[in-house]
N, C-alpha and C positions, 0 to 999 in steps of 0.2 A: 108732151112735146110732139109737133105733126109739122108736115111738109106744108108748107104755105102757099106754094105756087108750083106751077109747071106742069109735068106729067105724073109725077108723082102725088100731086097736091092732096092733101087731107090723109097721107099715109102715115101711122104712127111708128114713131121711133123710140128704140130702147133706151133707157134712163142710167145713170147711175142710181148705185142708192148712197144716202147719204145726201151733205151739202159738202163733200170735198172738191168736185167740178162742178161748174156753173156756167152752162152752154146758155149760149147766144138765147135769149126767150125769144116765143114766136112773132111776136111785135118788134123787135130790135133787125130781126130776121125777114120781115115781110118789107121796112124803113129800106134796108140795107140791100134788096134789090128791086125795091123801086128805082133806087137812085143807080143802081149799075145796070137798068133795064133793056139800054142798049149795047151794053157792052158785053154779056152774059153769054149771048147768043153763040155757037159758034168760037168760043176764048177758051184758052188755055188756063185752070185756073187751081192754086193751089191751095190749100186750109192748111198753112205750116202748123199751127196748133191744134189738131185737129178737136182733142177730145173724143164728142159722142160722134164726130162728122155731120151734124146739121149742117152748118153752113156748106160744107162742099156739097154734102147731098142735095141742098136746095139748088146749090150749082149747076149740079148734072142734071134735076127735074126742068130747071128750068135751061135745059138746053147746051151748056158746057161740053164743048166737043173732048176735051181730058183734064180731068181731075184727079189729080194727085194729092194724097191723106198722108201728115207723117206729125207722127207727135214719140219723145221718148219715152211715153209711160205705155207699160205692158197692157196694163189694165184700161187705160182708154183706148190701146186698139182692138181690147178684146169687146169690147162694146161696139164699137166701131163697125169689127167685123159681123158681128151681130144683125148688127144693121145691113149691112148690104146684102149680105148674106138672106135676111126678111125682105128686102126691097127688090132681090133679085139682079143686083147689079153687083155684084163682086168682081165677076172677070171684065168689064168695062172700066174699072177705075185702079188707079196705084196705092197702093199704100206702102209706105217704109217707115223705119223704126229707128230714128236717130233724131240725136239734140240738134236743134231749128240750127246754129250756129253752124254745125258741120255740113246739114244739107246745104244751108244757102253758100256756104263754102266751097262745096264738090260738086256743084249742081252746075254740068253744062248745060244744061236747056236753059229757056227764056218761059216767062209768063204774061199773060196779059190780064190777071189780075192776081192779087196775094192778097191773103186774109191773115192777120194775126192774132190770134187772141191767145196770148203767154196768160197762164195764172196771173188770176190779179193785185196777189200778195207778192208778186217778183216784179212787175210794173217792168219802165221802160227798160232797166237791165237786160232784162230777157232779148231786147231786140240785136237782131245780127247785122253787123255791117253786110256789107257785097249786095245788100239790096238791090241797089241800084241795075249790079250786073245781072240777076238773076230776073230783073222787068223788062218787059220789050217795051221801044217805040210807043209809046200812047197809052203804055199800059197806066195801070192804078194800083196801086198799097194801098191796104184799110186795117188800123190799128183799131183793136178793141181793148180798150182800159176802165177802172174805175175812179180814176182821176185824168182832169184834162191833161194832154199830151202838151210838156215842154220842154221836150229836147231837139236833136238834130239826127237827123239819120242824113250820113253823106251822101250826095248827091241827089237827093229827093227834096221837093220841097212840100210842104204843107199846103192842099188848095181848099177843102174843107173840111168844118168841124161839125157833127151833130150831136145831140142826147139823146137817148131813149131811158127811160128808167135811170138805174142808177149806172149804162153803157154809155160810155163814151166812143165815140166813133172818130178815127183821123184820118181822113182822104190824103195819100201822098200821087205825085209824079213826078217825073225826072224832073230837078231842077231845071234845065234849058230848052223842057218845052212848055210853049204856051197855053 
């Protein structure tokens, strides 16, 4: 697993062992910010699940002025920390240690983009209301599942769907903007 883009690009990241987490591969990860290539720049952006942190870390290479890391398992932010800690970025970025449901719950800050990828044996359960409050203005939610997303998350609406392998990917923004 290596950084795909940015400043950091071609730098290698630590792994789990095992197949208990199953981070973003680097093709689902290169997809996923093409498509938010203008939004990336300069944005506030959060990896609520984070895992190993690829995806936020490819955040920050690719120019994310704050990245905040938070996943409740010990053991993926000990990895996690691994990593930034090799990449040289630990005091640049947040990390916290609580269930997606309570952050997005106490979380007064806003985002301008949110990434989710909950285990994919928990599926859309795992997703926390108050979404909505926790996006700014124009921002974007991207669920990653391994089945296609069909439920509702309040006040977001669905603006697109992609594949990559066997990742599903689901573009949300605030329902009332265009």
């Amino acid at each position: 697993m290596r950084i795909v883009g940015g400043s950091l690009k071609s730098r290698r990241l630590c792994e789990f062992k095992g197949d208990f987490i199953r981070p973003t591969s680097d093709s689902a990860r290169e997809s996923l910010f093409n498509i938010l290539r203008d939004r990336t720049e300069g944005s506030s952006f959060l990896d609520l699940y984070c895992g190993t942190g690829a995806v936020g870390i490819e955040a920050y290479s690719r120019g994310a002025e704050t990245v905040v890391f938070n996943d409740v398992s010990k053991e993926s932010l000990s990895v996690l920390r691994k990593n930034l800690e090799r990449l040289g970025i630990a005091d640049r970025v947040q990390v916290k240690n609580t269930d997606a449901r309570a952050f997005i719950e106490g979380c007064a800050r806003k985002f301008d983009i949110i990434f989710m990828d909950p285990p994919y044996d928990c599926g859309e359960n795992m997703l926390p209301e108050g979404l909505y409050n926790a996006l700014n203005e124009g921002g974007i939610a991207v669920y990653e599942s391994e089945k296609p997303f069909s439920g509702e998350l309040a006040g977001l609406k669905v603006t697109d769907r992609r594949r990559y392998g066997r990742a599903h990917l689901t573009f949300f923004k605030r329902a009332e903007e265009q």
